[in-house]
C-alpha positions, -999 to +999 in steps of 0.1 A: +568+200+181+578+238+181+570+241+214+587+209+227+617+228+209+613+259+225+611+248+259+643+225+256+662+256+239+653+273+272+665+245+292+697+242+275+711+277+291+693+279+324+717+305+338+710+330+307+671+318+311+667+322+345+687+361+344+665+369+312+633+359+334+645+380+363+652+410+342+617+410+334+602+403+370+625+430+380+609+458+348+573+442+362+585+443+398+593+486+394+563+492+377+537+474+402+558+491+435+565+522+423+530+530+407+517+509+439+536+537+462+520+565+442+486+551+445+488+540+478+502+578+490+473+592+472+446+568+480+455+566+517+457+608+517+426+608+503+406+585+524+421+597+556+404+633+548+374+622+538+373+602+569+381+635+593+344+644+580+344+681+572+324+695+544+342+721+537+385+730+537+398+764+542+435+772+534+453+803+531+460+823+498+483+807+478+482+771+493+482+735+474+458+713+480+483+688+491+473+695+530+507+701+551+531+721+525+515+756+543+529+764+571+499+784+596+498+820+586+464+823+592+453+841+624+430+817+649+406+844+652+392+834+614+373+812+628+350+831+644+343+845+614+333+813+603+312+805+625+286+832+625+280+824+588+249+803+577+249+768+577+282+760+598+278+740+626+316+735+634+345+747+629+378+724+637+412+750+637+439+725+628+477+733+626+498+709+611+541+707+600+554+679+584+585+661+598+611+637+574+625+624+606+630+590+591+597+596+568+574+624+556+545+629+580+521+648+586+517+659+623+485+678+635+478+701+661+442+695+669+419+711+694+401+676+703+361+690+712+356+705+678+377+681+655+359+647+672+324+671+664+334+667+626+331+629+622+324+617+659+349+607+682+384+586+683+375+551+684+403+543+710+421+506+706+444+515+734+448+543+764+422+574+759+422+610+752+451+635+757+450+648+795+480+671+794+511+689+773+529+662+770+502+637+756+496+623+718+475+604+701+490+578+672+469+556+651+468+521+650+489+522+617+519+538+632+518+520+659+525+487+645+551+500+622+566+515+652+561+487+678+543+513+701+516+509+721+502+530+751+519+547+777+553+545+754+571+579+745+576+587+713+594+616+694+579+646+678+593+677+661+623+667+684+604+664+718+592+637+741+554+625+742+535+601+761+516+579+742+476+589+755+457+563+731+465+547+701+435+551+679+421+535+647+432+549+613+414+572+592+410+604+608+433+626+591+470+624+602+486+593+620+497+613+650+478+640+669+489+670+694+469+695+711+466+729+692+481+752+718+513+725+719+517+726+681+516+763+679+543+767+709+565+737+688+567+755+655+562+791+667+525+800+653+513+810+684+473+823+671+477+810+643+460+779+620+473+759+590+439+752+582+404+750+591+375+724+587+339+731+585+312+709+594+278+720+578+237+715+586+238+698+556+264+685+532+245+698+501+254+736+516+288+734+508+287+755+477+265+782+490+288+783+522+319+784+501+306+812+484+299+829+513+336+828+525+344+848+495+320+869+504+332+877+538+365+891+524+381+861+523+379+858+490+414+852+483+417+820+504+418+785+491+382+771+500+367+745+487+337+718+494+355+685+506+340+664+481+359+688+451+392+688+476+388+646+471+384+647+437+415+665+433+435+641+450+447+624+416+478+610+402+472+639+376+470+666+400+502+661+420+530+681+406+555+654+391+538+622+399+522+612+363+562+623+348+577+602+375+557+572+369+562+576+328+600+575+337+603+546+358+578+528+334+606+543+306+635+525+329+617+495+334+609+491+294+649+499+284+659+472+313+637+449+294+643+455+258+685+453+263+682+422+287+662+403+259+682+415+232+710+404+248+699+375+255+687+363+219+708+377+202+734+357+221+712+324+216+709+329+178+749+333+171+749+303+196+723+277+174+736+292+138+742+257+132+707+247+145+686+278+124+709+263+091+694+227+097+658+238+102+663+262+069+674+237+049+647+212+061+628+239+048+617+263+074+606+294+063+621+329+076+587+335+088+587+300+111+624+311+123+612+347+136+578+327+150+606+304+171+625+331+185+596+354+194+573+328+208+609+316+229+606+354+240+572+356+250+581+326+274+609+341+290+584+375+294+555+352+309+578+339+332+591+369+343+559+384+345+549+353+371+576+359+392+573+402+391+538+395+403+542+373+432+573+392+441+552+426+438+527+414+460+547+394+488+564+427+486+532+450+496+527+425+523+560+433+535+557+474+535+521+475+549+532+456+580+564+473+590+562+509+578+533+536+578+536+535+537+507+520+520+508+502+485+479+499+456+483+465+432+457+471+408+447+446+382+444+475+358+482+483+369+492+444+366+477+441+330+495+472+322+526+461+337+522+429+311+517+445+283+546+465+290+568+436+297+559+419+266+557+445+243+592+455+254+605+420+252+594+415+222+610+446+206+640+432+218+638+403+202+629+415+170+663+424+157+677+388+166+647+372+151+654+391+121+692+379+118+683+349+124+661+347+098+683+362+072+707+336+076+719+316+047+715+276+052+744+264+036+767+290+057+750+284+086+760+247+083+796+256+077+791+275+110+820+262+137 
């Protein structure tokens, strides 16, 4: 019977229904993208370098670990120092910039022998390898975003390239010069952003990083891949973990005022309706369980639509930009209890009035 109630209370004011639900798909809907964005950012980062297959990451004094804020003040030469010592197989020079044409990215200068020696070669989906200056390479990624395929030109660092190959994800950045090209472009001429070692053995890495040190390098940033990966955390990024507490901050306020709004609205509305039940002898206790359980529905219902949205939404960026987004189940139960939780505290207040109402003035209510 209280539900039957509850439901036709809803249906009595769509229009304030439908905007309280949409307030809450909208708190749901920030949460899921904008944690989704963060995750994706990292998790997409993080598999790329693991999938350029170095064991071990050398970076100048003073770098992050977030590979492409350095610029390449490190001399070319350093790597043949690096290759004399025990253990290292390979060593990939790599210079990269990062360009906010339009979106941050990450470009590379690569030389192509030693950095295809690191995992294996490009697994080429269209066109081939670079063959002169003017060449790139782009991965599959960017190239649907884009709508480019091979042979099209494309812009980089405000010059023209041929598109050489388009090649499948994974392999560290999503477009690729040669190294001698890069350096001319941003003026490092013998210089490296950062080199990638390629060991014997994996289990080495340790031993070889503490070699580096060893070979009077000891204050560069060097580090076995595997504890470069594990670094690559919401926790580690400078701002990230604060940013997503404040959005889920926003999205919790946007929910609270939008239901308090909204019932507190409804009970001043059905004062007439909360004196009948009271003097039919409902308890405070079954006039609070009315309006919350009304509240909960609104939130479920806005949760529903916050997911779907969320998720049509993901579709939508992974096919037409190079941005990739992570909906977690942890993420959408979060995202619910948040919603709920925050509905609910704006409700409570409402609830509370309407509880406190007197009967016999509530039926002299006009």
């Amino acid at each position: 019977m209280m539900n039957k109630m509850i439901v036709a209370n809803l249906a009595h004011r769509p229009v304030r229904s439908l905007i309280s639900v949409v307030a809450i798909a909208l708190e749901v809907t920030l949460i899921l993208l904008i944690v989704g964005l963060c995750l994706g950012l990292l998790n997409d980062s993080k598999q790329r370098q693991a999938g350029i297959g170095a064991d071990v990451i050398v970076m100048p004094p003073g770098s992050s670990f977030i590979v492409g804020l350095t610029g390449s003040p490190m001399s070319i030469k350093i790597a043949g120092v690096l290759e004399k010592l025990p253990h290292v197989a390979v060593v990939a020079p790599v210079v990269q910039s990062v360009s906010t044409a339009g979106t941050i990215e990450v470009i590379a200068g690569i030389d192509p022998q030693t950095y295809q020696q690191l995992s294996g070669p490009f697994h080429y989906l269209q066109g081939g390898p670079m063959r002169s200056a003017d060449d790139c390479l782009v991965d599959e990624i960017y190239a649907r975003s884009r709508h480019v395929k091979a042979g099209d030109t494309v812009e980089i660092l405000n010059n023209r390239f041929h598109v050489a190959g388009v090649i499948e994800p994974g392999k560290g950045a999503r477009k690729f010069l040669q190294i001698g090209v890069m350096q001319d472009l941003i003026g490092a001429q013998g210089k490296a952003t950062l080199f990638y070692l390629k060991l014997d053995n994996p289990a080495n890495a340790e031993a070889v990083v503490d070699e580096i040190k060893k070979a009077g390098m000891e204050k560069y940033v060097v580090s076995s891949m595997a504890y470069y990966l594990s670094m690559m955390t919401t926790n580690n990024y400078p701002g990230v973990s604060k940013f997503i507490d404040f959005v889920i901050g926003i999205s919790v306020i946007i929910g609270f005022i939008v239901i308090f709004q909204a019932m507190y609205t409804a009970v001043m509305e059905r004062t007439r309706e909360i004196g009948i039940l009271k003097s039919m002898g409902a308890s405070k206790l079954y006039i609070v369980n009315v309006i919350l359980r009304e509240t909960v529905l609104l939130a479920i219902g806005g949760i529903i639509v916050g997911i779907v949205f969320s998720l049509l939404a993901r579709v939508g960026i992974d096919q037409r930009s190079t941005l990739r987004v992570i909906v977690t189940g942890g993420w959408i139960a979060k995202a619910t209890g948040i919603a709920i939780v925050g509905a609910i505290l704006g409700a409570l207040y409402p609830a509370y009035q309407a509880a406190q109402k007197d009967p016999i003035d509530a039926l002299a209510y006009e």
